[in-house]
N, CA, C and O atoms as CSV, one atom per row, in Angstrom:
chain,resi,resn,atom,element,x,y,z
A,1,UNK,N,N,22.174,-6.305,7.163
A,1,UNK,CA,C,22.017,-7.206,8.285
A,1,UNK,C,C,20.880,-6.771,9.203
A,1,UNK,O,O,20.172,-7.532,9.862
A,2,UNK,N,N,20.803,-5.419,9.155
A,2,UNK,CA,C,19.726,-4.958,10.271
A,2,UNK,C,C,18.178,-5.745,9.968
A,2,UNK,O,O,17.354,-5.770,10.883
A,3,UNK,N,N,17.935,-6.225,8.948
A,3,UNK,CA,C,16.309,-6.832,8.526
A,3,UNK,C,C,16.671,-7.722,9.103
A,3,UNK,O,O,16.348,-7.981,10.263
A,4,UNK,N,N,17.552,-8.482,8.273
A,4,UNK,CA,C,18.066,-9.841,8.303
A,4,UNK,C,C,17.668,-10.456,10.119
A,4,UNK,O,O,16.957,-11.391,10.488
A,5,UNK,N,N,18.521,-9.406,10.949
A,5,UNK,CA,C,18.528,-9.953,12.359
A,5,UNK,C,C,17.283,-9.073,13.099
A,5,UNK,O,O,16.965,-9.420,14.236
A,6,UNK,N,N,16.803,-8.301,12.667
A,6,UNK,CA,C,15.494,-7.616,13.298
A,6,UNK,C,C,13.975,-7.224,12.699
A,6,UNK,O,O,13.225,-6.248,12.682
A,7,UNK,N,N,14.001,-8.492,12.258
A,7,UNK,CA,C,12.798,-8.679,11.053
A,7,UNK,C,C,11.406,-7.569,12.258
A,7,UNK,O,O,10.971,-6.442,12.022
A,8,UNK,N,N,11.166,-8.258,13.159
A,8,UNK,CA,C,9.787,-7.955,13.431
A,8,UNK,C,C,10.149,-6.515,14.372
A,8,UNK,O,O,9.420,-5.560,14.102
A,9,UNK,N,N,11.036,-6.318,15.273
A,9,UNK,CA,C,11.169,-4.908,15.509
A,9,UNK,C,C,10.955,-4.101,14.382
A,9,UNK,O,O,9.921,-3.433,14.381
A,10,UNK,N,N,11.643,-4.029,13.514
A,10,UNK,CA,C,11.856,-3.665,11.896
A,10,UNK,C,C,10.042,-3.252,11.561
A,10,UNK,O,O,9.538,-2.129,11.563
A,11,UNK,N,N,9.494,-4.326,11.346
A,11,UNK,CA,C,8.295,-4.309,10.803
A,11,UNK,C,C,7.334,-4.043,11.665
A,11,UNK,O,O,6.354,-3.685,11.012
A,12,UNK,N,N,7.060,-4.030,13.030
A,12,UNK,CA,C,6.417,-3.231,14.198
A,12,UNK,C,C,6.683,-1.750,13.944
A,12,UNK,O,O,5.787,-0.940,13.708
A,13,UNK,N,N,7.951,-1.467,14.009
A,13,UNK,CA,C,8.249,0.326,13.957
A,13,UNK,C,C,7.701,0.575,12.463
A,13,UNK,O,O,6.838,1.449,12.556
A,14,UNK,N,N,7.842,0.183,11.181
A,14,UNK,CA,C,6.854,0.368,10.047
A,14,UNK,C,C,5.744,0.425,10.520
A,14,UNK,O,O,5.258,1.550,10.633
A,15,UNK,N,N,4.973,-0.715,10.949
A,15,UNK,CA,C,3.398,-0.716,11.155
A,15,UNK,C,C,2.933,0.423,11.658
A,15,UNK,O,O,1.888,0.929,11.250
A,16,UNK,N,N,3.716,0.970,12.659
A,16,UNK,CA,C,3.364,2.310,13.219
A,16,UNK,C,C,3.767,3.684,12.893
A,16,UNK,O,O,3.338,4.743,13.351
A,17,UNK,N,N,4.885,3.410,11.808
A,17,UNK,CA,C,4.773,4.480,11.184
A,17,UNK,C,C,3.865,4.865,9.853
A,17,UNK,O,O,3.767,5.910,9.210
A,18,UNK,N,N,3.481,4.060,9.773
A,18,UNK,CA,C,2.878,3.892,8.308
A,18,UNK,C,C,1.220,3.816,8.700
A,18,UNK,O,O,0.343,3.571,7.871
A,19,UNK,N,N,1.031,4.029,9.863
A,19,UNK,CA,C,-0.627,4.315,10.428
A,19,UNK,C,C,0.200,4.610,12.129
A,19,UNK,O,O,0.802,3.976,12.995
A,20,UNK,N,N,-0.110,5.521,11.938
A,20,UNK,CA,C,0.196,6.143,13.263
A,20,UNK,C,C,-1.127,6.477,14.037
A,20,UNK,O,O,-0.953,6.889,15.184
A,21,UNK,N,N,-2.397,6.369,13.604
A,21,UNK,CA,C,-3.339,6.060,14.618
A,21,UNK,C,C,-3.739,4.986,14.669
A,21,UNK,O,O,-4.578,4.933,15.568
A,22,UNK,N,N,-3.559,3.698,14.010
A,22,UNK,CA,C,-4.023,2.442,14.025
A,22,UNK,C,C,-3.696,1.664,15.605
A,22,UNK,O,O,-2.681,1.562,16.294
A,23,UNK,N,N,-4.825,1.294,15.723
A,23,UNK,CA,C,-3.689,0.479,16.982
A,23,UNK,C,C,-4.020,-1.354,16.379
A,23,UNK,O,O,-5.090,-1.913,16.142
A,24,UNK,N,N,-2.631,-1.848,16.298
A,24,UNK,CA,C,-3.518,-2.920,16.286
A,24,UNK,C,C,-3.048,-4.458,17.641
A,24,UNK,O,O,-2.154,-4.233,18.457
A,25,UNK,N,N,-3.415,-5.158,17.644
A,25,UNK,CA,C,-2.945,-6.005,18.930
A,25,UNK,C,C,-1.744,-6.808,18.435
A,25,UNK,O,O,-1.515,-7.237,17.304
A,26,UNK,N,N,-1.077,-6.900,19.492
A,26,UNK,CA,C,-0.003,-8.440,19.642
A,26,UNK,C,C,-0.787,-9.552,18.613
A,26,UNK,O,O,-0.338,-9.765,17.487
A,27,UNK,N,N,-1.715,-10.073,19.001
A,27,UNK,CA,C,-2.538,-11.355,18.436
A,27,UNK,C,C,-2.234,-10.647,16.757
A,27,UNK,O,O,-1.540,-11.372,16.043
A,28,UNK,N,N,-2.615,-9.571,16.248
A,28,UNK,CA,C,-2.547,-9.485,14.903
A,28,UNK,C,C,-1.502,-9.194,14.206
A,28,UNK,O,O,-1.375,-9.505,13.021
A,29,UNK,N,N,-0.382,-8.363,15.104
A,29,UNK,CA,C,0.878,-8.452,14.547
A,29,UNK,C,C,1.416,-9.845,14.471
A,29,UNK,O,O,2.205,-10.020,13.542
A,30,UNK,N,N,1.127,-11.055,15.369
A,30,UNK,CA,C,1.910,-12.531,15.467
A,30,UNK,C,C,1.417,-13.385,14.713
A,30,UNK,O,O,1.802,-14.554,14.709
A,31,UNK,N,N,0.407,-12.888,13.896
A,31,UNK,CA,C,-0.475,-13.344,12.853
A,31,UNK,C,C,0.229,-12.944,11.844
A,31,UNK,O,O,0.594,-13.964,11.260
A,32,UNK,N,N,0.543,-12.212,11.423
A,32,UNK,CA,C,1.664,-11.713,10.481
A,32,UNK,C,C,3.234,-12.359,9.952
A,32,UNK,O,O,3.758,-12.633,8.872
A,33,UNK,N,N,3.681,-12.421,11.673
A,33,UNK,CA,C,4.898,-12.623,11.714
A,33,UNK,C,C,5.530,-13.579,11.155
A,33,UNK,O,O,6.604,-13.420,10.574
A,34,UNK,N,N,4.758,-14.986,11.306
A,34,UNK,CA,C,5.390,-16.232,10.738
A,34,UNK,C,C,5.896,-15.924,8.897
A,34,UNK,O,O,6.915,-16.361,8.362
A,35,UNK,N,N,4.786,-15.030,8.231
A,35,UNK,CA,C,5.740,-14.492,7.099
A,35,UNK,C,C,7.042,-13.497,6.829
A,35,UNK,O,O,7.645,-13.089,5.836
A,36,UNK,N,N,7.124,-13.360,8.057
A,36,UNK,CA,C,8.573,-12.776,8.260
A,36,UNK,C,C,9.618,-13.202,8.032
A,36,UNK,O,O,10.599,-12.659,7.524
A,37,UNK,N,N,9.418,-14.492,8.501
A,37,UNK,CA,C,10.588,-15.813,8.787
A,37,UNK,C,C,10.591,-16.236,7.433
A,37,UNK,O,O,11.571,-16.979,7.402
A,38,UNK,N,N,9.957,-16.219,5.965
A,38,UNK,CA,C,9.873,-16.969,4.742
A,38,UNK,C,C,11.579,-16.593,4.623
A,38,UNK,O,O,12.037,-15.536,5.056
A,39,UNK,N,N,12.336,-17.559,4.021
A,39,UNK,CA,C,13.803,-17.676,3.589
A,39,UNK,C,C,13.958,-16.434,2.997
A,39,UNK,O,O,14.865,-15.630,3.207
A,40,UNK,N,N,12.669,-16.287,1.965
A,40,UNK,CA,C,12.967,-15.291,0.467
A,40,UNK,C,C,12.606,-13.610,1.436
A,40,UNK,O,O,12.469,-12.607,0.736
A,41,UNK,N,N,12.525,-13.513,2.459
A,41,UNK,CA,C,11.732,-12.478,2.799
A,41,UNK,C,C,12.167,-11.228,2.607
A,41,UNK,O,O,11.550,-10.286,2.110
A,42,UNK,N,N,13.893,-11.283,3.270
A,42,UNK,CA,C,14.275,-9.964,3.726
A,42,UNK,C,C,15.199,-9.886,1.689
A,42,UNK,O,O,15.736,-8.833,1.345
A,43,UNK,N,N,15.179,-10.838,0.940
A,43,UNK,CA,C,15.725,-10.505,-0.347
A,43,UNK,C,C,15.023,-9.570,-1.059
A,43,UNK,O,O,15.446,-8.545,-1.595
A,44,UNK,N,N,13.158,-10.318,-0.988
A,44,UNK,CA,C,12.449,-9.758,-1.722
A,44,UNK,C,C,12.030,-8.221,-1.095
A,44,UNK,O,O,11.821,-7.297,-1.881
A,45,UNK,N,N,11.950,-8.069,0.034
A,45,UNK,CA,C,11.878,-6.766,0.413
A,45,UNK,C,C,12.804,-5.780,0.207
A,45,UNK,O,O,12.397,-4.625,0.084
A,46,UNK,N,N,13.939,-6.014,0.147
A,46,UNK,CA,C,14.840,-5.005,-0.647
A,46,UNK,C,C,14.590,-4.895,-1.438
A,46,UNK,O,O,14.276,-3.740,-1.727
A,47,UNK,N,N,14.504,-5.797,-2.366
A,47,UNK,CA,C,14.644,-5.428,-3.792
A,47,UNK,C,C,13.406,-4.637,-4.438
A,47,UNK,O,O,13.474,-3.835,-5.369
A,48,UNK,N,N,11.930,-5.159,-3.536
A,48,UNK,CA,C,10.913,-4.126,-3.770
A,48,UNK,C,C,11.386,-2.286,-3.610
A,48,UNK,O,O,11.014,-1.362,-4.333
A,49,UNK,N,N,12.058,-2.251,-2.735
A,49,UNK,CA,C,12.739,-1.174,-2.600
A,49,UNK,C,C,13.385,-0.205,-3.317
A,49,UNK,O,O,13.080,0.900,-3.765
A,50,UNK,N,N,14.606,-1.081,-3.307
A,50,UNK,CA,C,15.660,-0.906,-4.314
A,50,UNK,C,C,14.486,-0.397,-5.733
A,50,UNK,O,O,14.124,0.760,-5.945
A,51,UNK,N,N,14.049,-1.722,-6.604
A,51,UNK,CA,C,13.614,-1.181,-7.593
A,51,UNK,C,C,12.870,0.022,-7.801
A,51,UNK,O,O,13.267,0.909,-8.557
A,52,UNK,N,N,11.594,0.090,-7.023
A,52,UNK,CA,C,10.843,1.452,-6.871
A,52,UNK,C,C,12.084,2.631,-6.763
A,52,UNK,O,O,11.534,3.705,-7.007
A,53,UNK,N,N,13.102,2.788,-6.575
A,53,UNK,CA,C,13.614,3.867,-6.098
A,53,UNK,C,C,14.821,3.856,-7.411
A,53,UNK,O,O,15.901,4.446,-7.371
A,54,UNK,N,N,14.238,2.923,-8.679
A,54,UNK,CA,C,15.448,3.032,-9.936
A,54,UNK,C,C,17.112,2.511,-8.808
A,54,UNK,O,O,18.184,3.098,-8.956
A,55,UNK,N,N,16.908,1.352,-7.788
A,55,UNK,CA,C,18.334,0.959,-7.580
A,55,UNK,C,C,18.406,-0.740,-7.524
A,55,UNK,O,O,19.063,-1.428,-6.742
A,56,UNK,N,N,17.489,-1.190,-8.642
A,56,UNK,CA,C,17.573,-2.577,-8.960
A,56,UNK,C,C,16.945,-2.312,-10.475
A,56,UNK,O,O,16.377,-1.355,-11.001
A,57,UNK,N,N,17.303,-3.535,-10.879
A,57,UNK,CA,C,16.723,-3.784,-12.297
A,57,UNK,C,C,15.336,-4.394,-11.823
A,57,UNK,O,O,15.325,-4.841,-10.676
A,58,UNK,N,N,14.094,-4.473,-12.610
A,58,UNK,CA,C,13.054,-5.222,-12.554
A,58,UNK,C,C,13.039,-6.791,-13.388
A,58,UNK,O,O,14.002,-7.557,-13.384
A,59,UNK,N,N,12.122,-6.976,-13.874
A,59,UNK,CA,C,12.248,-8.324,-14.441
A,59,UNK,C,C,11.948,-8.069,-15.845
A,59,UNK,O,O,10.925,-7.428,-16.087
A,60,UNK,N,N,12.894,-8.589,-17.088
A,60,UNK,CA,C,12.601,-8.302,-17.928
A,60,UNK,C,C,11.043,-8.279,-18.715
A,60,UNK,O,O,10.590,-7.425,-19.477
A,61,UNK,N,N,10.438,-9.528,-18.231
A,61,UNK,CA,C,9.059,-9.568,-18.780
A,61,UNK,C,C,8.220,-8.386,-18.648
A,61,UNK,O,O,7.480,-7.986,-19.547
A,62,UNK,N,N,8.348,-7.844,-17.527
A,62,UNK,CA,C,7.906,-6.360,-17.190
A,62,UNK,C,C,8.045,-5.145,-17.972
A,62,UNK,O,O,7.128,-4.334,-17.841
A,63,UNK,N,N,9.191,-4.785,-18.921
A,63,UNK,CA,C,9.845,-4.223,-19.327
A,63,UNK,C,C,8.786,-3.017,-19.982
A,63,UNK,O,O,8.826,-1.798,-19.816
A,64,UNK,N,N,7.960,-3.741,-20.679
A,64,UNK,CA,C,7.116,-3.114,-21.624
A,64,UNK,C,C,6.271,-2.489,-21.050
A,64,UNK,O,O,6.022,-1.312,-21.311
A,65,UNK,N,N,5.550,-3.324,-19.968
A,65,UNK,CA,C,4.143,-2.601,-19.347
A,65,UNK,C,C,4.895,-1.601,-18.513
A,65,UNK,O,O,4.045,-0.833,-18.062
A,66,UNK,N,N,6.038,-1.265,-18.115
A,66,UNK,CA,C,6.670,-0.463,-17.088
A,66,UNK,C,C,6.486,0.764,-17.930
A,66,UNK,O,O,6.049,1.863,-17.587
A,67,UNK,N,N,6.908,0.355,-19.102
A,67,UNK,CA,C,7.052,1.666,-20.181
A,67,UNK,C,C,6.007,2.231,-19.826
A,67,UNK,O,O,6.134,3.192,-19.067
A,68,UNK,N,N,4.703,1.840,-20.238
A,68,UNK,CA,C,3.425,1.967,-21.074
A,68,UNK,C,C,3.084,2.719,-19.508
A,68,UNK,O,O,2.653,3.861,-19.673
A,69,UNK,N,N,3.175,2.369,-18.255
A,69,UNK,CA,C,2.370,3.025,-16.876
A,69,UNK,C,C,3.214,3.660,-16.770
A,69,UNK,O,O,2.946,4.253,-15.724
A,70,UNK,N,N,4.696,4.245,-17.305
A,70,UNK,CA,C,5.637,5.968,-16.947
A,70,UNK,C,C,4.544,6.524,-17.156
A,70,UNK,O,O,4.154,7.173,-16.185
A,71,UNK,N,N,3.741,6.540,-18.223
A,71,UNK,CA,C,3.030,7.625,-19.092
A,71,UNK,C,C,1.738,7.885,-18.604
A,71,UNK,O,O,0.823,8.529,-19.117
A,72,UNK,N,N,1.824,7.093,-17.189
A,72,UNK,CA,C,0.591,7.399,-16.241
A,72,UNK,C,C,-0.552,7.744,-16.988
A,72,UNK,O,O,-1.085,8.854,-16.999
A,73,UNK,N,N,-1.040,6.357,-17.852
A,73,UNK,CA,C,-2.425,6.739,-18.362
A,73,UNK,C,C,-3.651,6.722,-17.151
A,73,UNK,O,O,-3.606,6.294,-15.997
A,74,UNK,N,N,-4.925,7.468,-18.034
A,74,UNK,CA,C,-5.769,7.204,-16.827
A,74,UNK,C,C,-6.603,5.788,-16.520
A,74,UNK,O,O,-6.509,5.045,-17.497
A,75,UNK,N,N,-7.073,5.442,-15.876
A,75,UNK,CA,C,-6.942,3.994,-15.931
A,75,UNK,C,C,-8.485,4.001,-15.740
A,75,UNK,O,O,-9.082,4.597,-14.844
A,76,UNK,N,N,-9.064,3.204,-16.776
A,76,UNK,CA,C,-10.675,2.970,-17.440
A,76,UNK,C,C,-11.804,2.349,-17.080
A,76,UNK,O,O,-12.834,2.202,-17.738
A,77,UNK,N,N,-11.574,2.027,-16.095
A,77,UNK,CA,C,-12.443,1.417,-15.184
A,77,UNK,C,C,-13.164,2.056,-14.237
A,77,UNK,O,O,-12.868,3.142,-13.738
A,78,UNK,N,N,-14.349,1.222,-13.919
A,78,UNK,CA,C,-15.091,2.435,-12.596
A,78,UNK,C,C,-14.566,1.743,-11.472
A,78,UNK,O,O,-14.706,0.567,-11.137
A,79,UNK,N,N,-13.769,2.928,-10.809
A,79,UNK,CA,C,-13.422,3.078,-9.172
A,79,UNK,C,C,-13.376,3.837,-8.196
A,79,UNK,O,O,-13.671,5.027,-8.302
A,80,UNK,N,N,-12.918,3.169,-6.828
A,80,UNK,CA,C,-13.314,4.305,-5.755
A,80,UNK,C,C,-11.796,4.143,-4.981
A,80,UNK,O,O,-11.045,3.188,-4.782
A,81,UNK,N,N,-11.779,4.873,-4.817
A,81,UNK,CA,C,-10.308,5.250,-4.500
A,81,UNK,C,C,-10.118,5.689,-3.152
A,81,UNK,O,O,-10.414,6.831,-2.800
A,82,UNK,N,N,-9.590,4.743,-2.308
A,82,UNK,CA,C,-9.533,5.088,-0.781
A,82,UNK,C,C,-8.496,5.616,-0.653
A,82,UNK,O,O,-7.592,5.568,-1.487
A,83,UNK,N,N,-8.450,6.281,0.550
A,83,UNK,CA,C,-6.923,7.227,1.494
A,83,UNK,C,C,-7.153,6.845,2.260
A,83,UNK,O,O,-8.342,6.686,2.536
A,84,UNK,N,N,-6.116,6.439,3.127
A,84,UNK,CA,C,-6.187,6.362,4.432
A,84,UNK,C,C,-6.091,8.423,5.131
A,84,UNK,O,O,-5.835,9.285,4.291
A,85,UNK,N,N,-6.173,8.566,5.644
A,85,UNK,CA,C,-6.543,9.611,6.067
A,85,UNK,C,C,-5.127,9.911,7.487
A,85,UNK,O,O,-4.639,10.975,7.867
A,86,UNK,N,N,-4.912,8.824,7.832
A,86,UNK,CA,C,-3.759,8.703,8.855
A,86,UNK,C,C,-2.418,8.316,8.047
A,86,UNK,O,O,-1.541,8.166,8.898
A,87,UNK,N,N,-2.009,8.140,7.039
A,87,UNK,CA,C,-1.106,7.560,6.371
A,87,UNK,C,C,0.911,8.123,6.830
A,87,UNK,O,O,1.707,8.953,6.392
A,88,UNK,N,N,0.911,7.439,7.525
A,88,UNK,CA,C,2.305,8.219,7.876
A,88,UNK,C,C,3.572,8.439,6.587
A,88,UNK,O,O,4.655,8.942,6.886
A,89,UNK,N,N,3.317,8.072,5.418
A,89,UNK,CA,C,3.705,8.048,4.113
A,89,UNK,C,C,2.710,9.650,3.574
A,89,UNK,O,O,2.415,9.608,2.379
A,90,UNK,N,N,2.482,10.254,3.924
A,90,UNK,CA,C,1.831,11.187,3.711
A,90,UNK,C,C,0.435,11.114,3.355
A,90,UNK,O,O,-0.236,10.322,2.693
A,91,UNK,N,N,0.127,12.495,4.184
A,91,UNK,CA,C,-1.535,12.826,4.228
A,91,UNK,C,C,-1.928,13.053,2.618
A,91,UNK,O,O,-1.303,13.702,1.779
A,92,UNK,N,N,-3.435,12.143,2.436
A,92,UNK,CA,C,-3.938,12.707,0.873
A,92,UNK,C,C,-4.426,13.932,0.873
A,92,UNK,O,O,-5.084,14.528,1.727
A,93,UNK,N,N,-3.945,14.331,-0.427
A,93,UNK,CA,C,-4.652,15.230,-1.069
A,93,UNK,C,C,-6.340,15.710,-0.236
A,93,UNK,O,O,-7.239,14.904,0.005
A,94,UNK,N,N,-6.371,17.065,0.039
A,94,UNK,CA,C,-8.207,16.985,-0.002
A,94,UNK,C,C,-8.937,17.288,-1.192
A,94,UNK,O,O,-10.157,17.343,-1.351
A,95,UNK,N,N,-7.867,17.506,-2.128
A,95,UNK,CA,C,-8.541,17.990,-3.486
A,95,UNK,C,C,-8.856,16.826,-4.763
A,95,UNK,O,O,-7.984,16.359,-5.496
A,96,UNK,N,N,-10.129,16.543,-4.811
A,96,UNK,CA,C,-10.482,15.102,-5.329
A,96,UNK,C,C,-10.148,15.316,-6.955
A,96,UNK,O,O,-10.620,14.535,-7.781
A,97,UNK,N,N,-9.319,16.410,-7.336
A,97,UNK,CA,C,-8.656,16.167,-8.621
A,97,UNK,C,C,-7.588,15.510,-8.811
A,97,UNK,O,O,-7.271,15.011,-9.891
A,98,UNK,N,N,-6.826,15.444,-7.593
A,98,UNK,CA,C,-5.297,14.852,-7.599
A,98,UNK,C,C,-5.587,13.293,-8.016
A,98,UNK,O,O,-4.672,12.545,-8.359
A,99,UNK,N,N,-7.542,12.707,-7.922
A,99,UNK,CA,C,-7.539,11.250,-8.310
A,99,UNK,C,C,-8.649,11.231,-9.361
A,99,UNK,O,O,-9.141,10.174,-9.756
A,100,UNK,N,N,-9.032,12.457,-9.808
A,100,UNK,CA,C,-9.918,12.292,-11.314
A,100,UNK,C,C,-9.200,12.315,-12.391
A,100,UNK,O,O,-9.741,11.630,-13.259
A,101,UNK,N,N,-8.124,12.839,-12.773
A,101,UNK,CA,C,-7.049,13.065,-13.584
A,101,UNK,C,C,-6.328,11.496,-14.091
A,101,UNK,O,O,-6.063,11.138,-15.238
A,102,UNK,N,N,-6.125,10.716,-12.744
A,102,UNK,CA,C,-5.867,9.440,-12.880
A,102,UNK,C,C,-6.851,8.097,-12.931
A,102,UNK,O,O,-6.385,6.969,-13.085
A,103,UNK,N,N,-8.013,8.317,-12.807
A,103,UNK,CA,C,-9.202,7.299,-13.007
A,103,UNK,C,C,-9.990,8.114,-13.696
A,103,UNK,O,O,-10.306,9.241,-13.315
A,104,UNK,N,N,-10.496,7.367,-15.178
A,104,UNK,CA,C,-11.805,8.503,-16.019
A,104,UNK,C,C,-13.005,7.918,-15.740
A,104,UNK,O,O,-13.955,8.593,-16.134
A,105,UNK,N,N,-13.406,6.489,-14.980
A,105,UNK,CA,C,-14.495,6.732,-14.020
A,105,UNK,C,C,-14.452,6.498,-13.045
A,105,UNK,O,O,-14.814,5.383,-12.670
A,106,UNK,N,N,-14.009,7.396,-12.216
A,106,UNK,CA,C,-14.059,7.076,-11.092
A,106,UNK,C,C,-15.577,7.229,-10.760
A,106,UNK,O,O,-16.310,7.997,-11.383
A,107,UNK,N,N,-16.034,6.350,-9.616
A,107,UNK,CA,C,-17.642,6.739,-8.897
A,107,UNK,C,C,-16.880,7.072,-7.655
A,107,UNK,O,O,-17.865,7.157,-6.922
A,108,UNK,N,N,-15.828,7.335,-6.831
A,108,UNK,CA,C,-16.002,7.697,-5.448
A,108,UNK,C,C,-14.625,7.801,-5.254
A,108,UNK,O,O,-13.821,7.127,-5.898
A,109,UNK,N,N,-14.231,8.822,-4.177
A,109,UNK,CA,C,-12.862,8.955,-3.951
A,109,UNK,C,C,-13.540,9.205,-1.671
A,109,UNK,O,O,-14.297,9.957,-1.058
A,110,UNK,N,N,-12.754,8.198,-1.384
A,110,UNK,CA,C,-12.734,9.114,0.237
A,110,UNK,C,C,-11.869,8.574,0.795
A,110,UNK,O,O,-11.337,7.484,0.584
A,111,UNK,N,N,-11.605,9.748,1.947
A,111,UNK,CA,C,-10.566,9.512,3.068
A,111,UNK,C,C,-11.288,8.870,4.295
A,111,UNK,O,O,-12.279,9.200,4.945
A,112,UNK,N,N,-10.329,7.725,4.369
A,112,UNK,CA,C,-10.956,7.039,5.322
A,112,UNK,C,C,-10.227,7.248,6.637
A,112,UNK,O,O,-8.998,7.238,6.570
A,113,UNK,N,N,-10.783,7.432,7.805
A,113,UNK,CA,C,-10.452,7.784,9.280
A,113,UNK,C,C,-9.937,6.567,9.403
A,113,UNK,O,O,-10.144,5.600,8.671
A,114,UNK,N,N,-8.898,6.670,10.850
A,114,UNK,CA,C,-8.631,5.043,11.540
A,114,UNK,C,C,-7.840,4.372,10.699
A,114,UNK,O,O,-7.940,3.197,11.050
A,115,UNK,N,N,-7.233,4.432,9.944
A,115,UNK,CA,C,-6.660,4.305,8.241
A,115,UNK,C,C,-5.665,4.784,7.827
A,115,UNK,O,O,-5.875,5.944,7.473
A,116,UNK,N,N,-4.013,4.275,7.594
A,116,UNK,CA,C,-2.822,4.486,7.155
A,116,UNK,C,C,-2.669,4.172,6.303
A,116,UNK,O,O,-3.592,4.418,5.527
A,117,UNK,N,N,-1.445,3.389,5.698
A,117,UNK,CA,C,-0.987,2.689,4.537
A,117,UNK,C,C,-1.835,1.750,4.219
A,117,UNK,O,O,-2.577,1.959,3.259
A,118,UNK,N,N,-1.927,0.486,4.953
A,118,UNK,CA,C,-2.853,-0.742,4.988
A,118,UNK,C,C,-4.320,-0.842,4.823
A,118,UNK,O,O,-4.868,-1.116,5.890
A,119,UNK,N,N,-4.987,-0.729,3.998
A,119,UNK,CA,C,-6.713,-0.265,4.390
A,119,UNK,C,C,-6.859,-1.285,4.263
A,119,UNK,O,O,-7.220,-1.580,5.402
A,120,UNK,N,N,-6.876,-2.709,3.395
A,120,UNK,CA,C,-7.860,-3.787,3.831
A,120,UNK,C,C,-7.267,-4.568,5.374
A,120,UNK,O,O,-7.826,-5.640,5.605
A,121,UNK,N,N,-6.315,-4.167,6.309
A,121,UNK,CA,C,-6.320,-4.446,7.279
A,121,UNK,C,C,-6.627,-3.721,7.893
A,121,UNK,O,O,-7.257,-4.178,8.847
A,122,UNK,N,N,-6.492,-2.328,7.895
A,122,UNK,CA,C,-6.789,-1.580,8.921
A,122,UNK,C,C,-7.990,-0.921,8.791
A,122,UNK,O,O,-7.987,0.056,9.539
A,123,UNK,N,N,-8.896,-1.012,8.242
A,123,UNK,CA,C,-10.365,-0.976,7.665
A,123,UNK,C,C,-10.863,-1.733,6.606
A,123,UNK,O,O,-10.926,-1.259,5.471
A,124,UNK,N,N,-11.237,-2.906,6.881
A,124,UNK,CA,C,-11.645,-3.250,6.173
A,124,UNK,C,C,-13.398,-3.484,6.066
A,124,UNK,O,O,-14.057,-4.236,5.347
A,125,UNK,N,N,-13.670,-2.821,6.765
A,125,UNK,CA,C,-15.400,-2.836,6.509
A,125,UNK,C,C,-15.594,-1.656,5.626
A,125,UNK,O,O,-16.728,-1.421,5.208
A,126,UNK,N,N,-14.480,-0.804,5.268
A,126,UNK,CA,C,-14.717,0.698,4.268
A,126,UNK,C,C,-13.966,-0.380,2.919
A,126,UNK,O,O,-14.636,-0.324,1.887
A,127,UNK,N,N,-13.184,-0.957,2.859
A,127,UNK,CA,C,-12.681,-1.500,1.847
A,127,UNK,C,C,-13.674,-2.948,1.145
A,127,UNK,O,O,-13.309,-3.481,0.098
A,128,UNK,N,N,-14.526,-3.273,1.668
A,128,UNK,CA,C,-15.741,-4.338,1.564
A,128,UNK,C,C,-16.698,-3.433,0.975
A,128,UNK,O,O,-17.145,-3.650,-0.152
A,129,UNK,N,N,-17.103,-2.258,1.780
A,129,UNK,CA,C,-18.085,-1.291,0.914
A,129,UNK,C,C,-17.827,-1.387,-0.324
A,129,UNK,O,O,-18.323,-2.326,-0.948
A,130,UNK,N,N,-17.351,-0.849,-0.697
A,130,UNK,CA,C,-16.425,0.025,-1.627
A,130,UNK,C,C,-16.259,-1.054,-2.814
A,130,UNK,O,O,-16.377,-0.737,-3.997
A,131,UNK,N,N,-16.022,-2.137,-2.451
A,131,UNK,CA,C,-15.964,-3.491,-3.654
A,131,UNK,C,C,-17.678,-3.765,-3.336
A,131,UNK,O,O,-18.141,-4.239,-4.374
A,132,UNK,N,N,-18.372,-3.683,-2.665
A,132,UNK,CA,C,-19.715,-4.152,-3.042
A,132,UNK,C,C,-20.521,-2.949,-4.069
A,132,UNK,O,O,-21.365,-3.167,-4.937
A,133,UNK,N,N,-19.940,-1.638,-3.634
A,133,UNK,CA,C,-20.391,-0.747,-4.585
A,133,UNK,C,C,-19.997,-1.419,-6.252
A,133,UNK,O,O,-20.633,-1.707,-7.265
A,134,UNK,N,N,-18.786,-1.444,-5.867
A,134,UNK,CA,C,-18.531,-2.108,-7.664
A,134,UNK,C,C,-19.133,-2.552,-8.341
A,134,UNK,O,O,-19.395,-2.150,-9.475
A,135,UNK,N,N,-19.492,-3.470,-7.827
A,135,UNK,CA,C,-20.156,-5.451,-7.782
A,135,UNK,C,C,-21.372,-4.837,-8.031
A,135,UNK,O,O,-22.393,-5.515,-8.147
């Protein structure tokens, strides 16, 4: 019941724990909010939960590729791999092996300042780089 009846307290105290130097305004949290209110909201957010943590089933169609990423291959593409650098989910690694091991080309790994969980909101002029490097 606690989502259910305190959706946006709920998701304000996340926002700030999950970037604890971010600041961001009223205007952009209320920009947000109206997806709070979706019917499916507070179901599907559990269950994102739940599952990540092995306490839901996923969807069967999934079944296979779930297998195939346990085995944490490295993934083959050229990328750059941001951190938020503020992440209240924990600080990255400074050791840029913890993300060569998992990308075999990577071109760029950095920690980005000003930057928690969220990087294309909460930086997104480092997350625009970073895809124009691609491109």
């Amino acid at each position: 019941m606690g989502l259910l009846e305190n959706r946006r307290d709920i998701i304000r105290h996340l926002w700030e724990t999950w970037a604890p130097g971010w600041t961001y305004s009223d205007e952009a949290f209320n920009k947000s909010a109206p997806s709070f209110d979706n019917p499916d909201f507070v179901d599907i957010t559990l269950h994102s939960y739940r599952h990540r943590h092995m306490n839901a089933q996923g969807e069967e169609r999934f079944v296979e590729v779930e297998r195939r990423l346990a085995n944490n291959p490295p993934i083959p593409v050229p990328s750059i791999v941001l951190r938020g650098e503020d992440s209240g989910l924990g600080r990255p690694s400074p050791d840029p092996k913890e993300d060569e091991k998992n990308f075999s080309k990577l071109v760029a790994r950095r920690i980005v300042s000003g930057a928690g969980h969220d990087l294309p909101v909460q930086r997104p002029d480092e997350v625009a780089l970073a895809l124009k490097e691609l491109l």
